[in-house]
N, C-alpha and C positions, 0 to 999 in steps of 0.2 A: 942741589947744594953740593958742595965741594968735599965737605967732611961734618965728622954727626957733632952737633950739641945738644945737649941734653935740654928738656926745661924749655922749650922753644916754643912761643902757640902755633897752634893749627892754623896753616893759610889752604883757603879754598884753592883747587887747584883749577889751570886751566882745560879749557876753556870754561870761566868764570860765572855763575850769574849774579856774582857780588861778590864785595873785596875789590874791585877792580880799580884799577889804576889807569886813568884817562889822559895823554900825553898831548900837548897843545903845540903843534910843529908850526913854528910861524915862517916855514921859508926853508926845511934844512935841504942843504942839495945832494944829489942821487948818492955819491960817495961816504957823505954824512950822513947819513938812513942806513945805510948797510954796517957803515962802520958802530953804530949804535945800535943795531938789532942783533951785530955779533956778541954784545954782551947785556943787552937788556930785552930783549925780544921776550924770553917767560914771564916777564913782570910788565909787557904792555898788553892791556885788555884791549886799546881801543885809540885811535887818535884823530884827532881833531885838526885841521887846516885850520888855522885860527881866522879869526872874520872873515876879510876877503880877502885873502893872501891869494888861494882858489885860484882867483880870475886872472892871477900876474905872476903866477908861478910857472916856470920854464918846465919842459919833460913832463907835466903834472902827471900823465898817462902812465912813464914809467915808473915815476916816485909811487904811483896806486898801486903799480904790479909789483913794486919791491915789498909794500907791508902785505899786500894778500898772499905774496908766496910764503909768505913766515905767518897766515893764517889770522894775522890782527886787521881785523874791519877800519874802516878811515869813512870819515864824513866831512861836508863843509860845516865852517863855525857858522854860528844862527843868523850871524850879520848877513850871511850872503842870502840864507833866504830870504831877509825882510829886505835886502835890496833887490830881489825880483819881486817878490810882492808888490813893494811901493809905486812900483816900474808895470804893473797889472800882467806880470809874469809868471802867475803861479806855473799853467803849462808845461812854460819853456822849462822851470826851474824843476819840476818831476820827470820833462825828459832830459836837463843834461843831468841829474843822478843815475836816467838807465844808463844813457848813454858811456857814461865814465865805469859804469860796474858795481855803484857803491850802491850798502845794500842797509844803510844808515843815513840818516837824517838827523838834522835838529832842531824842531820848529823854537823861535824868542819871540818876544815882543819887546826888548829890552831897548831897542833907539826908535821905535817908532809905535803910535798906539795903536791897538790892534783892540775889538769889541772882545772879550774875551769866548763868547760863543762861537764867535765868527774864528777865533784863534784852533777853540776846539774842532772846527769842523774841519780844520785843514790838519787836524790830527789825524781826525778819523778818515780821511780821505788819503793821508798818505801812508796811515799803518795798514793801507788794503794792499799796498806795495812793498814796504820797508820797514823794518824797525825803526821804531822813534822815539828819539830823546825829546820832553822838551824842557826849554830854558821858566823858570819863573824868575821873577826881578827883576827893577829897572836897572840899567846902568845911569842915569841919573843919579847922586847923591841928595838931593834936594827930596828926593821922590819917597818920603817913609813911607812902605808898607804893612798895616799892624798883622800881628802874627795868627789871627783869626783867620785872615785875607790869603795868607800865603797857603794856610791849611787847604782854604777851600777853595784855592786855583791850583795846589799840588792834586789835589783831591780830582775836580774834573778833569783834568788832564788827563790822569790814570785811566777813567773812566772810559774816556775818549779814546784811549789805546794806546798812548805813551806807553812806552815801558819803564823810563827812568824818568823821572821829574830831576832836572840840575838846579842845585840851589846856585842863582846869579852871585857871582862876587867879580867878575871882570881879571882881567889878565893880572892885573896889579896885587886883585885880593884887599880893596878900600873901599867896597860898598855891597849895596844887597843886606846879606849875612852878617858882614860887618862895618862896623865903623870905618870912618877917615883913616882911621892910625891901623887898620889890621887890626884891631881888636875884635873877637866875635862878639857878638850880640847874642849872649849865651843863653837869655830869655827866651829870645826866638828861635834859638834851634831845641831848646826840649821842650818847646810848646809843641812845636811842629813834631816832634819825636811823639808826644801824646796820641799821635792819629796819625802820622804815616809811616810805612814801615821802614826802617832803615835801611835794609834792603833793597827799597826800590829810591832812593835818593842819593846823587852823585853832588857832594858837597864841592863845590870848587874853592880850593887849597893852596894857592902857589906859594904860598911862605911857609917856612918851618914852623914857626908859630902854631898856626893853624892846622899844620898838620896834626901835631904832637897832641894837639886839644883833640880833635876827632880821633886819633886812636886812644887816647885817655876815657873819652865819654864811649866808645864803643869799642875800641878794641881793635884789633889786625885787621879785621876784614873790613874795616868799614871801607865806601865809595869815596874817592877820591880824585877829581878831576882837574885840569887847567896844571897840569907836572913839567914843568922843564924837561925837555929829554934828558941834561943832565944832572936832573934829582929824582933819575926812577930807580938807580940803585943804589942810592942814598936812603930812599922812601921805604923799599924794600929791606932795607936793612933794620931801619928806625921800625918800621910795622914787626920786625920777629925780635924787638929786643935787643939791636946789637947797635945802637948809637947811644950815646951817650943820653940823652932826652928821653931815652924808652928803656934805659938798662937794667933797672929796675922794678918794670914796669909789670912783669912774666914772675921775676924771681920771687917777688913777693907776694903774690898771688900763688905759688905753690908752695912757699911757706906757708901761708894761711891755709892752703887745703890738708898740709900733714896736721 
C-alpha cells in the first residue's frame, strides 16, 4: 500500500489460500501482461485463459513465462478441457498441461454432459498431477439447477481433490448463480453457504454488482473469479473499502465494535 489508513479490513496476504482474486485474460498480448502486472500483479491470485482462447493465442509459451516470473499460476478456461475430452483426448490434454508448465487445471461440464462420477474421476486423476479447480454449472440458461444439487456436486468434487469448486456464471455473469439480468440468486448462494466452506468456493463475479453483494455477504476476503484485468484494481480497492459501493461498508463495522 502506498500510505496508511486507518479502519481498513484485513486482506490475506499473498501467496493466498483465499480472498483470491481470479483474472480471465481472454487474449491480452505480451506488452499488455507486463504493462498490467506492473501495477496489479499483488492483487492477481491466479489467471485463467478464458475457453479456448489457449489453442489461438500467439507467444502462449512467453505470455506463461511473463505471469510465472511474477509468481501467479495460469490455467486453461474448463472449455478447453471438455473440448479434448469430447475429442477422447484426455492424454493429450494432461500432457500439453506438462508440456506448457502449468501447474493448474480446471476440470467443467458446463457445454457438454459429463456422468458426474465419471467428471469426479478425471478429478481425482489429475489432482495426482495438478491442482484443481473445478467448474459446477451449466452455461445453458434453460438448465436450472436446484441448490440441493449444486451442494452435492460442490460437495464430491471436494472430495475428489478439487481444491476450489467455481460457482459457473459465464464471462457475461447471466447464469449459473444468477439470473438473465445479473441478478444473484441469493437463495442459492446461502443455501450453498450452509454446507460449503466459503473458503473453498471461487464465486464468478464479473459485474460490479455482484461483486459488492459477495463482499457484502462475506466480506474482503471472499473468492472472486472471471475479473477484467482492468477491474483488479478497482476490485481491490472496492474489497478494503475505498469505492464508493464499499465505503461504508468497514466504517461502520467499527463503529459498532466501539
Amino acid at each position: 500500500m502506498n500510505f496508511h489508513l486507518k479502519n481498513l479490513p484485513e486482506r490475506t496476504q499473498s501467496p493466498r489460500s483465499y480472498g483470491l482474486t481470479m483474472v480471465m485474460d481472454k487474449g491480452m498480448g505480451l506488452d499488455e501482461v507486463k504493462n498490467f502486472l506492473s501495477v496489479a500483479a499483488p492483487y492477481v491470485d491466479i489467471v485463467k485463459f478464458g475457453f479456448g482462447t489457449a489453442f489461438v493465442t500467439n507467444n502462449l509459451r512467453e505470455k506463461i513465462e511473463i505471469y510465472q516470473s511474477h509468481n501467479i499460476p495460469v490455467y486453461f478456461g474448463g472449455t478447453l478441457f471438455e473440448a479434448f475430452l469430447i475429442r477422447g483426448q484426455f492424454d493429450d490434454y494432461l500432457n500439453t498441461v506438462k508440456d506448457f508448465g502449468l501447474k493448474h487445471v480446471e476440470v467443467s461440464d458446463g457445454s457438454i454432459t459429463i456422468p458426474h462420477a465419471e467428471k469426479c474421476g478425471y478429478i481425482e486423476k489429475l489432482a495426482k498431477h495438478v491442482t484443481v479447480l473445478s467448474e459446477v454449472g451449466s452455461k445453458d440458461a434453460a438448465h436450472i439447477i436446484p441448490p440441493y444439487k449444486w451442494i452435492e456436486l460442490m460437495r464430491a468434487e471436494l472430495d475428489a481433490g478439487s481444491t476450489y469448486v467455481i460457482a459457473e456464471a459465464r464471462e457475461a455473469g447471466n447464469v449459473g448463480i444468477y439470473r438473465g439480468s445479473g441478478e444473484v440468486r441469493e437463495g442459492l448462494v446461502q443455501e450453498i453457504l450452509t454446507q460449503i466452506p466459503y473458503e473453498k468456493i471461487i464465486w464468478e463475479a464479473p459485474q460490479k454488482a455482484q461483486q459488492v453483494y459477495f463482499q457484502e455477504l462475506l466480506g474482503a476476503n471472499v473468492n472472486l473469479g472471471n475479473i477484467a484485468p482492468n477491474e483488479v484494481i478497482p476490485l481491490e480497492a472496492m474489497r478494503v473499502g475505498l469505492r464508493g459501493d464499499t465505503f461504508f461498508l468497514y466504517l461502520d463495522k467499527d463503529k459498532e465494535a466501539k
